[in-house]
N, C-alpha and C positions, 0 to 999 in steps of 0.2 A: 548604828548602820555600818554594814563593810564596808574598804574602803572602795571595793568593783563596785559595788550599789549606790556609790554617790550621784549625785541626780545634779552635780555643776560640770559647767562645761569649763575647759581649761582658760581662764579670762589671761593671765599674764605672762602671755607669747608674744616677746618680742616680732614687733616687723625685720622683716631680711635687711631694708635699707637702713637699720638704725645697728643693725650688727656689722654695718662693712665699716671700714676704719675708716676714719675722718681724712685722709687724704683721699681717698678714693672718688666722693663724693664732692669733695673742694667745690664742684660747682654750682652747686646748690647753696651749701654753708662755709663759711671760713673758721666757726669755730663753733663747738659743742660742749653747750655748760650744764652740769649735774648739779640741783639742789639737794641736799639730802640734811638730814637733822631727825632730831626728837620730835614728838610730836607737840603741838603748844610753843613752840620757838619762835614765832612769826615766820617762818618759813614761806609760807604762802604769801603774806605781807611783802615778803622781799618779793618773791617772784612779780607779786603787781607793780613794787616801784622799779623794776628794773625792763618791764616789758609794758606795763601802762592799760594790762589788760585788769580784766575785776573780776579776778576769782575772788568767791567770796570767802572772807577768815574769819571765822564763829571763834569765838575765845572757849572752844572745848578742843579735846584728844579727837583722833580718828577722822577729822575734816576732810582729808586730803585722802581716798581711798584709791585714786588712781590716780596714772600719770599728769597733769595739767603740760603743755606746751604753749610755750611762745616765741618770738623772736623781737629782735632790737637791730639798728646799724646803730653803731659806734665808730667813729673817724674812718668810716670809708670800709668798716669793717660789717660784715655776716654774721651774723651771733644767735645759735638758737640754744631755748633755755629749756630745760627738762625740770619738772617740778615731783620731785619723784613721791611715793605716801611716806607720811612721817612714822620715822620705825625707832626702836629703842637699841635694835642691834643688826648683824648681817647674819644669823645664824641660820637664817628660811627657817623659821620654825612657824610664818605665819606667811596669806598672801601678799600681803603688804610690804615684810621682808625678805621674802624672793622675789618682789619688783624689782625691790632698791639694789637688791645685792645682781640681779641678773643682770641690770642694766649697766652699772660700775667695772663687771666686769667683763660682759660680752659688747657693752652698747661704746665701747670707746670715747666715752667724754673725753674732751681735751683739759678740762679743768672740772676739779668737783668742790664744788663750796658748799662745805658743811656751818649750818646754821644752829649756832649753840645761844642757852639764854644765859643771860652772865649772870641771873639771881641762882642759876642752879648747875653754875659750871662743873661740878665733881659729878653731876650726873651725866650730863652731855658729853665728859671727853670719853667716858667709854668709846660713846659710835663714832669720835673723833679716830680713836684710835686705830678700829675694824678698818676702819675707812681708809688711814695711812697703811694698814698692811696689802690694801689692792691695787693702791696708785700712789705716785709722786706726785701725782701734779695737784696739788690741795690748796684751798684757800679758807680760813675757819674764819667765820662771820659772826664776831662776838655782838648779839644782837640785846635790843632789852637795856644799854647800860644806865638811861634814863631810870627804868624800876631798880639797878644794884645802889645808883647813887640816893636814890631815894630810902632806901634799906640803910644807908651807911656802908655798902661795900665797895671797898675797893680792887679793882683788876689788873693786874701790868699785864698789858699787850703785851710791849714788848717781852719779858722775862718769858710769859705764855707763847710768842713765837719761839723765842730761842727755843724751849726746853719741847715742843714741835717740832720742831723743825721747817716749819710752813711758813708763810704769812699769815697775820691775823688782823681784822681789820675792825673797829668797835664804829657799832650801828645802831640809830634808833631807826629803825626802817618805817615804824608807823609816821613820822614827821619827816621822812627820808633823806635824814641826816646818815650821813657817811655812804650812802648812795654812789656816787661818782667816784669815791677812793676806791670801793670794792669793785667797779666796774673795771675803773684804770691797772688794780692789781690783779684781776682775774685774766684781763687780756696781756699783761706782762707774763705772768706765770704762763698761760697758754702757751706764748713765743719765744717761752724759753729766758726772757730778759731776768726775770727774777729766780736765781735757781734754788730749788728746795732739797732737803736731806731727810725726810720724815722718819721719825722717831719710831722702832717696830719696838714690841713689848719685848723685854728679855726673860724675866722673872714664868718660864713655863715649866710647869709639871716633868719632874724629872725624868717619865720615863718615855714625855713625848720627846723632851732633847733629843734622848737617844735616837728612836724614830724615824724623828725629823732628818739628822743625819744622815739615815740612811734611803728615805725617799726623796730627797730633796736633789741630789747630786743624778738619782737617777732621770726624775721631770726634768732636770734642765739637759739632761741628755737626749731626753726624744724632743722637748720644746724649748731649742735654745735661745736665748733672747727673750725669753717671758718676761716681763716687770715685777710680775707678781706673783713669783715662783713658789717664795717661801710661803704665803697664802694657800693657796693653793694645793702646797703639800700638806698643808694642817688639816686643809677642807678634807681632802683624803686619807687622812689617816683618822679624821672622827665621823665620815662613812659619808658623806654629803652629798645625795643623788643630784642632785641638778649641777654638781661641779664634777661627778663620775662620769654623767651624759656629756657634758661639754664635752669632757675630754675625748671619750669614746670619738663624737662625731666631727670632730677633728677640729672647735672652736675655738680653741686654745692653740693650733697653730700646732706643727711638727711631726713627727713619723707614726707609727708603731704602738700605740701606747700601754699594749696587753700588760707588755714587761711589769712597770712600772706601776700598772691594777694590781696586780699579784701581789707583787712586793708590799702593796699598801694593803690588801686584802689579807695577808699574812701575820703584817704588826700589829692590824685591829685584833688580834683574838688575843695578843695579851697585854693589848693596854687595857686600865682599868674601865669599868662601867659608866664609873662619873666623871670621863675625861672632859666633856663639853662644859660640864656645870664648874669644873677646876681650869679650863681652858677660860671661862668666863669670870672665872674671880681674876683671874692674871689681868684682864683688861681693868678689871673693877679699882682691883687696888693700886694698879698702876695712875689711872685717874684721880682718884682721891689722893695721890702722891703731891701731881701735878697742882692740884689746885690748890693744896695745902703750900704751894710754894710759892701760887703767883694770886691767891686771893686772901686780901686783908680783912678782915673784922674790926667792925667798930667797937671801943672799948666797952663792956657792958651790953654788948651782944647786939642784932638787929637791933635797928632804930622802928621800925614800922613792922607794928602787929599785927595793921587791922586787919585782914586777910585772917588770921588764929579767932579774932575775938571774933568776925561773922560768922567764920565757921563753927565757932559752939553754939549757935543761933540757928542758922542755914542748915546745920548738917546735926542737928542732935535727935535726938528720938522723943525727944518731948515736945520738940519746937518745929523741925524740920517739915514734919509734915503739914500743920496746921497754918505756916509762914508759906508754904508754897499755895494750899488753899487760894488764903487771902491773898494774895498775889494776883493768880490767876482772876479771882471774880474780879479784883483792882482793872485788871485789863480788859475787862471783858463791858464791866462797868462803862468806862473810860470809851471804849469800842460805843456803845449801844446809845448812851450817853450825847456821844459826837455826832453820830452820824446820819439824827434825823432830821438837823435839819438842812444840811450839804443835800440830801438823799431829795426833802423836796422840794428844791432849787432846781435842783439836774433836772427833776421829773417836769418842773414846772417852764423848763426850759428846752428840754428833750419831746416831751410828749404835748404838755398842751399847748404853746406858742412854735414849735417847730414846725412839728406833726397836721395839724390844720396848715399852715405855710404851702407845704410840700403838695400837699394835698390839692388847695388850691390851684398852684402852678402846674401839677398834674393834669388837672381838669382845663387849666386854660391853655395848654397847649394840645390839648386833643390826646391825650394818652390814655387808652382802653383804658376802661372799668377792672377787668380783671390784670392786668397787667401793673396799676395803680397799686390793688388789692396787694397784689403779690411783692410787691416791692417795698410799699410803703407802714400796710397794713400787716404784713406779714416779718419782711426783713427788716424795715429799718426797725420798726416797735421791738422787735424779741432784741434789737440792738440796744436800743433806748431803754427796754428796762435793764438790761442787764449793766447800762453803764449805771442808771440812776439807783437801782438796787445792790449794784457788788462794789462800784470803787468808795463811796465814801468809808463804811465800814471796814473794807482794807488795809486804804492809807491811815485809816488811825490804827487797826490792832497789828498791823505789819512793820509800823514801825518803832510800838512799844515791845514787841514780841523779840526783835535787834536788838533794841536795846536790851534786853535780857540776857541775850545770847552774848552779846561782846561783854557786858558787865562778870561773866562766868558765869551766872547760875543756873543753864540751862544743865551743866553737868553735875553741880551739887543735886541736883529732882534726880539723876541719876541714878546717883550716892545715894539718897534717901529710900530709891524705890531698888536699890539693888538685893537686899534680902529677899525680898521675895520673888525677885527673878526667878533666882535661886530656889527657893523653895516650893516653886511649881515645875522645876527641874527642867529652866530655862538657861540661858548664860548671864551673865550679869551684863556683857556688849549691849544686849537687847537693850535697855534703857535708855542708849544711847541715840539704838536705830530708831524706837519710839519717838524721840523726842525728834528726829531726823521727819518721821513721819508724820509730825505734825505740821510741818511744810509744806509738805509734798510726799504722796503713797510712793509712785515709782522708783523718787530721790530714799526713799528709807528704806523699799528692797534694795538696793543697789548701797548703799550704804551697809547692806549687812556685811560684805566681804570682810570687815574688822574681825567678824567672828570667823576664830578657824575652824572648829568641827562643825563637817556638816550637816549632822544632824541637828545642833543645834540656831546653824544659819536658817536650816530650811524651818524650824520653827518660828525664827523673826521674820521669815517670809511669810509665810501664812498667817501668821496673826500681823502683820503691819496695817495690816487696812483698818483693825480699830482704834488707829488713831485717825482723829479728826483732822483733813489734810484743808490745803487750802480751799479748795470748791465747795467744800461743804460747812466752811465758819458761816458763810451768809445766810445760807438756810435757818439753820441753827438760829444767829441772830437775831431774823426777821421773826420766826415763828415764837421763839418768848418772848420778842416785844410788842407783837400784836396779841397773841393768844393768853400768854402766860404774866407777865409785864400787867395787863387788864385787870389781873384779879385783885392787885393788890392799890391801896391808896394811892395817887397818884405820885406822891413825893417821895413813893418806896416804889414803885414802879422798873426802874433801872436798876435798883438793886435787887429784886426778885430774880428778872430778866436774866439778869450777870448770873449768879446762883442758881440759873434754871442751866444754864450755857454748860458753866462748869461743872454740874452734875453729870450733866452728859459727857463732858468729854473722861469726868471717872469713870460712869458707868462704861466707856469704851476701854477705858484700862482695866477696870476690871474682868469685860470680859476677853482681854488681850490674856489675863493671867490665866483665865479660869480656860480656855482652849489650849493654853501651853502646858497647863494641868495634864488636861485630858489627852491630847494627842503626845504626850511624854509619856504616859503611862498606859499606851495602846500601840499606836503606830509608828510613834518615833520615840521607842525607851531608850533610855541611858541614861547613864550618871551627870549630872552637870560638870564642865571644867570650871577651874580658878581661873581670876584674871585679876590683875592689877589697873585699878582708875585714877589715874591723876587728875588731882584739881588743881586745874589752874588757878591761877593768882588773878584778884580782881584788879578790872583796870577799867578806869575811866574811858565812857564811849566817847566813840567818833562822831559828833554829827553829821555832818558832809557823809561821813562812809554808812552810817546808817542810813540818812535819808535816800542818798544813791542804791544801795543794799535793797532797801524795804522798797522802794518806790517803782525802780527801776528795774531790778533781778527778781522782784516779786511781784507785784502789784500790777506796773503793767504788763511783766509777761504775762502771768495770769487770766488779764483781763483779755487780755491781745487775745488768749487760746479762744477765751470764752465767745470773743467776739465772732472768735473766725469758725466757732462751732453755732453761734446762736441764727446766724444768716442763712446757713442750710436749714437750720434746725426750723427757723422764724416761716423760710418757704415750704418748709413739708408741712408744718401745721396749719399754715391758711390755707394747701393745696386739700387735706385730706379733711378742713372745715369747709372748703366749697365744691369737692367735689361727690355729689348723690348717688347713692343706695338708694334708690327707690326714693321715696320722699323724706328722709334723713341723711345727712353726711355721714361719709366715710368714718370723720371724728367721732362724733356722735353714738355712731354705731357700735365703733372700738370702745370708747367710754362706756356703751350701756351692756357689754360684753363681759368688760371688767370690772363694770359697777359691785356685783355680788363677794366676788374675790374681794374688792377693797371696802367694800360694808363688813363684812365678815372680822378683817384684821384693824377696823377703826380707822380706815382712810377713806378712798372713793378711786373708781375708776379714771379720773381727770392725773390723780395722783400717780396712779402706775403705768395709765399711758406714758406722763412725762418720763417717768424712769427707765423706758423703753426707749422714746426717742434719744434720751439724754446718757446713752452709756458712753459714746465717744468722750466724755466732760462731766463731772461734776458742776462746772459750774452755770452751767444752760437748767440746772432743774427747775429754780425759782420762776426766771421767763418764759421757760414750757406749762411749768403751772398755772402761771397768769393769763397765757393766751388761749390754752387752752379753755381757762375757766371761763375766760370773755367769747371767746370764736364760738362755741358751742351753747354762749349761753342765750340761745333764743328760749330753751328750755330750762333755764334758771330767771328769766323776769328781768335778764340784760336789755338794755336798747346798744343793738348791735350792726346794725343794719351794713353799714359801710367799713365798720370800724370796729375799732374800742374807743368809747366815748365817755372817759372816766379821767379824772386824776389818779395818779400814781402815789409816788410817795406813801409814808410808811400809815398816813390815815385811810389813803383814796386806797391801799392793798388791803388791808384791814376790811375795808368796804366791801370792795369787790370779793374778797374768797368766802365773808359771812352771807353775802346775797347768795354767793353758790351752795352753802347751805353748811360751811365748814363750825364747827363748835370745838371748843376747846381740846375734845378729845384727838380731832384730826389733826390740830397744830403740835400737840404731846407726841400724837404716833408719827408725824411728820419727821419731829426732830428724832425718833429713835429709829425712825427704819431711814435714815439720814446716816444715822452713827451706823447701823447694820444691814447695808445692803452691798449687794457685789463690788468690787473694786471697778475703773472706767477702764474704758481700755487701755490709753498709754499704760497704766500701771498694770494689766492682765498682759502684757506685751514684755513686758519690762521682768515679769513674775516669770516669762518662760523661757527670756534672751538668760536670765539669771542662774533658774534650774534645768534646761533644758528638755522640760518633762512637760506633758502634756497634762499627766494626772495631775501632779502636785499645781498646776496652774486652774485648771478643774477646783481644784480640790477649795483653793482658795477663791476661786468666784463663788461656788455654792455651801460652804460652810457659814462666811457672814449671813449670807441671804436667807438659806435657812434660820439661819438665829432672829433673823430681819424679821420674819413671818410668824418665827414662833412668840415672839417679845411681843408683837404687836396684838398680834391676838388674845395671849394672855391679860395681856393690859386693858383692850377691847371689855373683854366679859368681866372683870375685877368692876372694871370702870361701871360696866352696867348693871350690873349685881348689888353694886353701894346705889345705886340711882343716883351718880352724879348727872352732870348736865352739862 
């Protein structure tokens, strides 16, 4: 795709207020702090123990795709924290590092603490390095020394300040240890108490010396008093558009700056082709210098392997994929397994001893019939199933799903699945955003930014929806363990179930592939780019952060949405069940409307109604399916009269949707036109703040949807054709 036909809007423009210099604004802030690091550093970890907020830290790359902000007082002091994306260098060669690098050097940090991991320090001083040539004022946050001591490595801080020039401060931030040093020396450095000398790279390509030379003397002529002068003149003599633009529009401070374009405009035509890539070994080998000086080895090499020997298990081609399998049905197992009997507790709590309750007191205070209806029968119920059918199921797979995530192996299923990214001439990033999208649709388009070419973002945008996000695990669940769960012996029952689940959630990867196929080889051709995936190193989970994490940042946000979609939702369905068409309800009448469509593709009109009402949320389908099956069902042999007059829970659901007349084939097409229907809104919202295109958002509501109708269909007539039943 050209680069004028890109279909993103420019996401990483700095605010005006975050460009004026930290004096300026003193009244707001006292002091402005830059995180910056590799990716996988604990980065974001610090940022929680230093600001006490809970962004969450998944143990993969690419976590962090935009800014995070916080603030702290510290002894009477202002302190706001800038949580920048974790980048591997300051080149802009990606969005992620032209955040870091735009904001370091236009956003005036007063201090920047770059977060290295001491198990992989010779890789991390590179963007130490980048980083000492844009500013003085540094603090390196030797984080992780908990996993070197465990390795058998040793680190001198000190030797590693001196041969910096900075402070260096050694931190287990997951147990936020050295927390308070790094605070007390970020605010020293800030006010100047601690003064630093940081070390720029000498060892450059000969004939930028020369170059440099000669643009260097001239920048500090038009911008005298730059910090980061000699930066600067590097950025411009290897051609760097967003340090061209600064200058041009005067961000950089000083006169005139034509001169001084020219001049650099001049030298670029006979430095070499591969100045940046020989520019970037200078940092490389200057790091590996360093750390060969201040990190020891235990005699007989690393002490701790394990991390090598899971990864010939985890990450092999004979094993990897079949161990992720099992894994998955383990979870899904373990989900289905747990949750029916929390589910009829709730129900039995929620709906049959409340619900009468309510009802009663309704009645004995004189509150209209229909007013009761709408409140009770309508809002509180579509509330009530929705707590008794989504949270127990949840709280168990949300917080086995963490666990996964922090133990690292959410990026090894990556690693496994990245060939074929590849091979349907996608990015390998995608794997990433999928797995993003298994969360949450909206969180994994917005996730895609890691990938640079946009033709290939906008393909992980478009197909993100066939992953299985959170609104749609419950569907999912409930329907193989009523429908499908059934068919098999009772004591194999939950393991059917599990195995019904995660077929689906391949079939939704598969057909993630099989559309990056096709729209790569029509509408968005091109070559696929290379990219490098780091595996993180396995570390023992957090409880507390998982249960917080899972519970709390998932579980009941989630349910929180669901809730505050299911009470509109709960009064448009009993409104449009009691209000008459002629001698049938409005419901009713929509239902026998859309009966034919949904006979046709193996569901029922009850089913698509719901999916009508329920675009704002996925996770309102289940409860719009229950009341609608019950609210309408005078013509299904319900006794309905005032209510729903039924146990809940996962036997009394079972009951209820076979009374409506559901058979096994409706619970199978449920769960795939589940995996294959439009995205909700937040995520078709999210799909056009992303691309800024109309089409391309279009494109991805009616692409699943079609596949939704064609799948179901086919499966419909296959189904009837063998005469199953």
């Amino acid at each position: 795709m050209p680069a004028t036909a890109s279909p993103f809007r420019r996401r990483n423009t700095l605010r005006e207020s975050e460009l004026v210099p930290l004096g300026l604004k003193g009244d707001r802030w006292d002091m402005l702090v830059a995180l910056a690091g590799n990716p996988n550093t604990g980065k974001s970890t610090v940022f929680n123990a230093l600001t006490g907020l809970r962004q969450h830290t998944g143990n993969w790359p690419g976590k962090t795709v935009t800014r995070a902000e916080g603030t702290l007082a510290y002894e009477g002091r202002r302190i706001k924290i800038v949580d920048l994306p974790g980048t591997y260098s300051l080149q802009a060669a990606s969005a992620d590092e032209e955040v870091a690098r735009d904001f370091l050097l236009l956003g005036s940090p007063d201090v920047t603490v770059v977060v290295v991991d001491a198990t992989l320090l010779e890789r991390n001083l590179s963007l130490v390095l980048q980083v000492l040539e844009i500013t003085d004022r540094v603090v390196v946050c030797l984080n992780l020394t908990d996993e070197a001591r465990r390795k058998g490595l040793e680190v001198d801080g000190e030797a590693l300040s001196s041969r910096l020039g900075v402070p260096v401060v050694a931190t287990v931030a997951r147990q936020r240890v050295g927390i308070q040093a790094l605070l007390r020396t970020v605010v020293a450095v800030g006010e100047g108490k601690i003064p630093t000398s940081p070390r720029r790279v000498q060892e450059l390509p000969g004939e930028l010396v020369a170059a440099l030379g000669r643009v260097l003397p001239a920048l500090e002529r038009v911008s005298p008093g730059l910090p980061n002068a000699r930066w600067v003149a590097l950025r411009l003599l290897t051609g760097d558009e967003s340090v061209l633009s600064a200058l041009r529009r005067g961000d950089l401070g000083g006169g005139d700056p034509e001169e001084v374009l020219r001049l650099a405009a001049d030298l670029r035509w006979a430095l070499p082709m591969d100045l940046q890539d020989r520019l970037m070994e200078s940092f490389y080998q200057e790091a590996e210098a360093i750390a060969r000086e201040v990190v020891r080895l235990p005699p007989g090499g690393l002490r701790d392997d394990l991390d090598r020997r899971l990864d010939r298990i985890l990450t092999s081609r004979r094993w990897g994929i079949p161990v992720m399998l099992v894994t998955l049905a383990l979870v899904f197992w373990l989900t289905i397994e747990g949750a029916n009997l929390p589910s009829s507790l709730l129900s039995a709590l929620l709906v049959d001893t409340l619900h009468p309750f309510l009802k009663g007191w309704a009645a004995g205070v004189g509150l209209p019939g229909w007013l009761s209806g709408l409140l009770l029968d309508g809002m509180y119920l579509s509330t009530a199933w929705v707590v008794s059918v989504m949270l127990p199921p949840m709280a168990i797979f949300f917080p086995l799903f963490t666990l996964l995530e922090d133990f690292g192996y959410l990026p090894r299923v990556a690693f496994n699945l990245d060939p074929v990214f590849r091979r349907v001439g996608a990015h390998g990033k995608q794997a990433l955003t999928m797995c993003m999208g298994f969360g949450c649709n909206a969180a994994g388009v917005v996730s895609t930014r890691i990938i640079d070419s946009p033709r290939e973002r906008l393909l992980a945008i478009v197909t993100n929806n066939f992953s299985l996000c959170n609104g749609r695990w419950p569907t999912q669940i409930l329907m193989a363990s009523i429908f499908l769960g059934t068919l098999a012996p009772p004591h194999w029952a939950g393991l059917l179930s599990a195995a019904a689940v995660v077929g689906v959630a391949l079939l939704g990867v598969g057909f993630m592939f099989l559309s990056s196929w096709f729209l790569s080889r029509t509408f968005l051709r091109g070559e696929p780019t290379a990219f490098s995936l780091e595996l993180p190193p396995y570390r023992p989970p957090r409880l507390f952060q998982t249960l917080y994490t899972s519970l709390v940042d998932r579980t009941l946000i989630i349910l929180g949405r669901a809730v505050a979609f299911a009470l509109p939702a709960g009064a448009v369905i009993w409104l449009i069940s009691h209000l008459h068409a002629g001698d049938e309800s409005l419901a009713g009448r929509l239902v026998g409307w859309l009966d034919p469509v949904g006979t046709a593709v193996g569901l029922n009109g009850v089913i698509l109604l719901a999916y009508v009402v329920a675009i704002p949320a996925n996770e309102i389908v289940i409860p719009t399916v229950l009341m609608l099956t019950a609210l309408v069902g005078g013509g299904l042999g319900l006794e309905t009269p005032e209510g729903v007059l039924f146990e809940l829970g996962l036997t009394g659901t079972g009951e209820l949707l076979r009374a409506g007349g559901w058979t096994t084939l409706t619970g199978l097409n449920l769960m795939l036109f589940s995996l294959l229907h439009n995205p909700c809104s937040t995520t078709l919202y999210t799909i056009y703040r992303e691309t800024g295109s109309w089409k391309w958002t279009a494109v991805s509501a009616l692409l699943p949807l079609a596949l939704g109708f064609t799948v179901t269909f086919v499966v419909t007539q296959v189904w009837r054709l063998v005469g199953a039943s």
